[in-house]
C-alpha positions in Angstrom: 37.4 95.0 155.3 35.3 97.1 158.0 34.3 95.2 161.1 30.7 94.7 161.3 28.8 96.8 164.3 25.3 97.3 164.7 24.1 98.6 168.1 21.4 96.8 169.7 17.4 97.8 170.0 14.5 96.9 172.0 13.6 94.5 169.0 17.1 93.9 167.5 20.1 92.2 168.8 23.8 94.2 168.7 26.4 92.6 166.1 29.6 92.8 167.2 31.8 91.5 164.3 35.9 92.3 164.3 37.4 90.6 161.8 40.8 92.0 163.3 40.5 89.8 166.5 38.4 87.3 164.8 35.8 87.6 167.5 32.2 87.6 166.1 29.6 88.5 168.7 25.6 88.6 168.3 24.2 89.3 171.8 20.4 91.0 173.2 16.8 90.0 172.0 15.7 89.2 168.0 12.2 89.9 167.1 13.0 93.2 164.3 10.0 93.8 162.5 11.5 92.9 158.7 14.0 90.0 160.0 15.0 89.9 156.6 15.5 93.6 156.1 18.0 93.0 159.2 20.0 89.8 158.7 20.6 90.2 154.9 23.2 92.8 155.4 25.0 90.7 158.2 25.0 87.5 155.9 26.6 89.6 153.3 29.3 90.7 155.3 30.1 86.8 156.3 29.7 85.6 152.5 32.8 88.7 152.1 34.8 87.0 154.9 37.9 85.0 153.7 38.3 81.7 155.0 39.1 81.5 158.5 40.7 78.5 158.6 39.9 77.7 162.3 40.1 80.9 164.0 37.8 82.8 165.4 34.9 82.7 167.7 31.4 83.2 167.2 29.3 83.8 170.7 25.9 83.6 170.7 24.4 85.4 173.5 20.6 85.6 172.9 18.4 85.9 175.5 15.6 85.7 173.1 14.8 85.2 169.4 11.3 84.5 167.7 11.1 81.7 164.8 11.5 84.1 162.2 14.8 84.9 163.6 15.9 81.3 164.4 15.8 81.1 160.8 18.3 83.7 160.2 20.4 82.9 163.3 20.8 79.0 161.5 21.9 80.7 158.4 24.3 82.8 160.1 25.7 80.1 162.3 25.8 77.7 159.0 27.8 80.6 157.0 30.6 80.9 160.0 30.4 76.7 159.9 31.2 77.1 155.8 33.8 80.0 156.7 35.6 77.7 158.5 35.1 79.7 162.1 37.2 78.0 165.0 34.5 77.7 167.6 30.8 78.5 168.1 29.7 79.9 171.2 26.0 78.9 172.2 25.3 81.2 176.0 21.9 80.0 177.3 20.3 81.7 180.7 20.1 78.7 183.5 16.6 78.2 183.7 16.4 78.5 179.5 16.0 74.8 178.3 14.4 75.9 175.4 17.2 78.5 174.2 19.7 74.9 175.0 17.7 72.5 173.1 17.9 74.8 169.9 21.3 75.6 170.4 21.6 71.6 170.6 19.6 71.0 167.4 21.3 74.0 165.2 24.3 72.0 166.4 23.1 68.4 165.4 21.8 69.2 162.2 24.5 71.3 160.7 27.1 68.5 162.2 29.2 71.2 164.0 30.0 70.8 167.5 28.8 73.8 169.6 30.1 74.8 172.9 27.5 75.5 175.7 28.1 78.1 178.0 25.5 78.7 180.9 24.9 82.2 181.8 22.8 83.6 185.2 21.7 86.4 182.6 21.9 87.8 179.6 21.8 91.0 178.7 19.7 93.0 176.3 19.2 96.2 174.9 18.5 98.4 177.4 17.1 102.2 177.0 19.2 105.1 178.0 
């Protein structure tokens, strides 16, 4: 199976997804036009995933994401959690509550411990 990489644009976060080190990484801003159009080929690619069986890491490095792509990010997170994915990585910018409290209620509701890493910045797409 090919790893997963999508670089990053001013409206669309980078995937980072290497199934060979079992490191899965989304990481920048989400607000793409067609969220859909975007996340449907990245929730394929997990539903092709064996089982992971505990290994693995997901990080979660959003500095921001509009509701349409919360959406998305809860199924993505909730296809790692059916995957079996050994930790989920939730990075929130120190003066983010709000980016905490959702990473907090993705966590509660889908009845997966998340861990919380707080981050000075986070970086985003930015031109060259």
């Amino acid at each position: 199976m090919e790893n997963l990489i999508i670089k990053a644009t001013e409206e669309s976060p980078e995937i980072y997804f290497n199934q060979d080190e079992n490191y899965y990484e989304i990481f920048g801003r989400s607000f793409p036009e067609n969220t859909i159009n975007f996340y449907k080929p990245i929730q394929e690619w997990i539903a092709s995933l064996p089982i992971l069986n505990q290994k693995g890491e997901f990080h979660i490095k959003l500095n921001y994401f509009n509701t349409s792509s919360s959406k998305h990010l809860f199924k993505l997170i909730n296809a790692f959690k059916r995957k079996k994915v050994g930790k989920i990585i939730w990075y929130y910018e120190s003066e983010d509550m709000d980016s905490l409290n959702t990473g907090k209620i993705f966590s509660e509701i889908l009845d997966t411990p998340f861990f919380f890493k707080k981050a000075d910045k986070i970086k985003s797409y930015q031109k060259k």
